[in-house]
ZAVEX-472546 format. One line per 2 residues: number of its first residue (from 1); their letters; for each residue z, y, x of N, C-alpha, C. Coordinates in Angstrom, 1 decimal, decimal comma. Atoms other than C-alpha are relative to their C-alpha. Example, Ala and Ser with C-alpha at 12.3 -4.5 7.8 and 13.67 -1.06 7.14 Angstrom:
2
1) AS) 0,0:-1,2:0,9:7,8:-4,5:12,3:0,0:1,2:0,9  0,0:-1,1:-0,9:7,1:-1,1:13,7:0,8:1,1:-0,8
//
This chain:
81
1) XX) 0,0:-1,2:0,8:0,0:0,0:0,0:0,0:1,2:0,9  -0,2:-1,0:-1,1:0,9:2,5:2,8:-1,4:0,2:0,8
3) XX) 1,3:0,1:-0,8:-2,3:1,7:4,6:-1,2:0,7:-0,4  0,8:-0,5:0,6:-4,4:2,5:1,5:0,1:1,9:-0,2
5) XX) -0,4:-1,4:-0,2:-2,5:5,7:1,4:-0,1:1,1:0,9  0,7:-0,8:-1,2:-3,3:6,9:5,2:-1,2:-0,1:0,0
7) XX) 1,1:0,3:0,3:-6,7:5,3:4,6:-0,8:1,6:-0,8  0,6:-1,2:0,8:-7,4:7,9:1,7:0,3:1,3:0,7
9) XX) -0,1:-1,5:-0,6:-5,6:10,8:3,5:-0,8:0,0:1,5  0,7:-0,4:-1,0:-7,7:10,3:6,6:-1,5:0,4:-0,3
11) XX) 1,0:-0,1:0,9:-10,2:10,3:4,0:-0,2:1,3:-0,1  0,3:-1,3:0,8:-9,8:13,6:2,9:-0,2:1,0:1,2
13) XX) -0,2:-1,4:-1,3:-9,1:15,3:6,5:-1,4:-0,4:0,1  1,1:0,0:-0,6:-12,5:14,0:7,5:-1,0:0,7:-0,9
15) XX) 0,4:-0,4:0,9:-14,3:14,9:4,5:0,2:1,5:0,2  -0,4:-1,5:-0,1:-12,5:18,5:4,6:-0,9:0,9:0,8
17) XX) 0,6:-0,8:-1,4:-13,9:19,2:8,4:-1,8:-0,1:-0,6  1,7:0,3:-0,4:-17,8:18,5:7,0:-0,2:2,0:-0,9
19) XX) 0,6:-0,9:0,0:-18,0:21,9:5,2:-0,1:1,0:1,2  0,3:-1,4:-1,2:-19,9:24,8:7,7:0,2:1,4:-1,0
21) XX) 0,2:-1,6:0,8:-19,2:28,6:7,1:-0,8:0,6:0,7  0,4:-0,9:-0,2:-21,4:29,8:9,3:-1,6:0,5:-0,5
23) XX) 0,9:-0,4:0,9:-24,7:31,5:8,6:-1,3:-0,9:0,3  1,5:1,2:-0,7:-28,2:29,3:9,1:-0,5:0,9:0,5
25) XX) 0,7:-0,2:-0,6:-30,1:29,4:11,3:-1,5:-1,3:0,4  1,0:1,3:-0,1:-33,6:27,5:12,1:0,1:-0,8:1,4
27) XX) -0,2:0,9:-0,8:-33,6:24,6:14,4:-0,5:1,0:1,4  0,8:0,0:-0,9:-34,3:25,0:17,6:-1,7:-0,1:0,6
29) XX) 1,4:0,2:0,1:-37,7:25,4:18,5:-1,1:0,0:-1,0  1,1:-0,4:1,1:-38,8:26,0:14,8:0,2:1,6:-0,3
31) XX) -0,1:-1,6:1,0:-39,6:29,3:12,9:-0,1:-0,7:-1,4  0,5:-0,3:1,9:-39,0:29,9:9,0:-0,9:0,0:-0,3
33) XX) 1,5:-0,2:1,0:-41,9:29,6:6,8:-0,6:1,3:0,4  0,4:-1,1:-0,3:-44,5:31,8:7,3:-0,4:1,4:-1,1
35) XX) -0,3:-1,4:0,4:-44,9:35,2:5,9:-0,8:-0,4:-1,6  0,8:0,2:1,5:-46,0:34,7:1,5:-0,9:1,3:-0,1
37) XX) 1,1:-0,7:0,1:-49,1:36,2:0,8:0,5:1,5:-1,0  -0,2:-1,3:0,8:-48,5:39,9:-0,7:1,4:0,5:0,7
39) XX) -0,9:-0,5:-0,1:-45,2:39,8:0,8:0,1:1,1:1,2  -0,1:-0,9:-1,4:-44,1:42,9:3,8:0,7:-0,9:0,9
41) XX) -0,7:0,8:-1,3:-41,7:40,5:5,7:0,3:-1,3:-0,3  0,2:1,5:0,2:-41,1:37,0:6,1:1,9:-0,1:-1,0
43) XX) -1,6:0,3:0,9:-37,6:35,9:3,8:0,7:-0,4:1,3  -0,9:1,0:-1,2:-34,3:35,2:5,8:0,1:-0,8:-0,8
45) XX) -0,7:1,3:0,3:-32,3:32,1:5,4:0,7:0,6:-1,0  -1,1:-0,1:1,1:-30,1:33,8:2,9:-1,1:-0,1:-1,1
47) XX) 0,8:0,0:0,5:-32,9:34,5:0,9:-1,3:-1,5:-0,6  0,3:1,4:-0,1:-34,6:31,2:1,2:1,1:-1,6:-0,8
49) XX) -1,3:1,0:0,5:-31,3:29,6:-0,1:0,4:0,4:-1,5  0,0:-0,6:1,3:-31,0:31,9:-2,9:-0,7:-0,5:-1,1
51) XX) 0,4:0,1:0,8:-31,7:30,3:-5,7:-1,0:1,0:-1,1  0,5:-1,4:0,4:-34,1:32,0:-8,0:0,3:-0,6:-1,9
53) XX) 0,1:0,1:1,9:-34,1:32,7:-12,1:0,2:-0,9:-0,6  0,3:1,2:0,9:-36,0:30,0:-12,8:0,8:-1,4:0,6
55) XX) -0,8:0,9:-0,3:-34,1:27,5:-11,1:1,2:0,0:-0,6  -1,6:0,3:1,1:-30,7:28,3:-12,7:-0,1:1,3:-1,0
57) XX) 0,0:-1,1:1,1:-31,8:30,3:-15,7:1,4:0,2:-0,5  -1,1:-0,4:0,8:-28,9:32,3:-17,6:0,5:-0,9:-1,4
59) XX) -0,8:0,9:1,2:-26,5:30,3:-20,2:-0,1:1,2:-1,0  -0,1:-0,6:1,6:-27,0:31,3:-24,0:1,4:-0,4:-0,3
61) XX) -1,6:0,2:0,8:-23,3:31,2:-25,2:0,2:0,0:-1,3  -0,3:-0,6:1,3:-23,6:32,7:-28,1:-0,1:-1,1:-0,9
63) XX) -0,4:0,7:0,8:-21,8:30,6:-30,9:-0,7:0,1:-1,3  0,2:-0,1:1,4:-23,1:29,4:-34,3:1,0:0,7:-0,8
65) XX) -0,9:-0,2:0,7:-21,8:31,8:-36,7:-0,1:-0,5:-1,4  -0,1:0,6:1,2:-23,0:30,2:-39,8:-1,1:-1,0:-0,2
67) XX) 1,0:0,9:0,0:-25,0:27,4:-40,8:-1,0:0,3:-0,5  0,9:-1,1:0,8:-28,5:28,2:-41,6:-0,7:-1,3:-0,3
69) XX) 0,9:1,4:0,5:-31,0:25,8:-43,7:-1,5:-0,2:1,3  1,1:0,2:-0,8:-33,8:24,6:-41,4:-1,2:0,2:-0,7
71) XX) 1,3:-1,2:0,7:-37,0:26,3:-41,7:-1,0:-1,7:-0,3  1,4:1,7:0,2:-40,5:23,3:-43,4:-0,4:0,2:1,7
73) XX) 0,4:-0,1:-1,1:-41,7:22,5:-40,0:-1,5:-0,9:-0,7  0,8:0,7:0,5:-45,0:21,1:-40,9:-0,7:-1,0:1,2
75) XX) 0,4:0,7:-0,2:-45,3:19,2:-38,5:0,9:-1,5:1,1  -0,4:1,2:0,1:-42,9:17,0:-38,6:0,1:-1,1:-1,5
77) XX) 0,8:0,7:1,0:-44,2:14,5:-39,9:0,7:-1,8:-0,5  -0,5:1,6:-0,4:-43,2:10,2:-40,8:-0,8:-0,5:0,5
79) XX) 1,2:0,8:-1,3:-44,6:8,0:-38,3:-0,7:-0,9:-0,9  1,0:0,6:0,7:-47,8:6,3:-39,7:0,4:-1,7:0,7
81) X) -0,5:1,5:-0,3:-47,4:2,5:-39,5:-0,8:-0,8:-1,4
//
């Protein structure tokens, strides 16, 4: 029982040390992508990592406030068979 216990906590210290804080950088011997057509300068790494819009569009929150009848959809239809 003790074993599994230092087991998981060496678990966790190791685990702990894997996040980096510092900032990217490209490998050795590479450059970043090259410069997008129309753009003035090439993106940094922050920019590159930055997610954009369409990747994590904005959450709708906004609650049902009352039930509404659903509109004829015409085309839903029953499956032919």
């Amino acid at each position: 029982m003790m074993k599994h216990r230092m087991a998981a906590l060496a678990l966790i210290v190791f685990l702990s040390a894997c996040g980096g804080r510092q900032p990217l950088k490209p490998v050795e011997g590479q450059r970043l992508p090259a410069v997008p057509v129309g753009a003035a300068a090439a993106p940094t790494a922050a920019e590159l990592t930055d997610p954009s819009s369409q990747a994590r569009p904005e959450r709708n929150v906004e609650l049902l406030r009352q039930s509404e009848k659903r509109r004829d959809d015409p085309f839903d239809l029953p499956p032919e068979g």
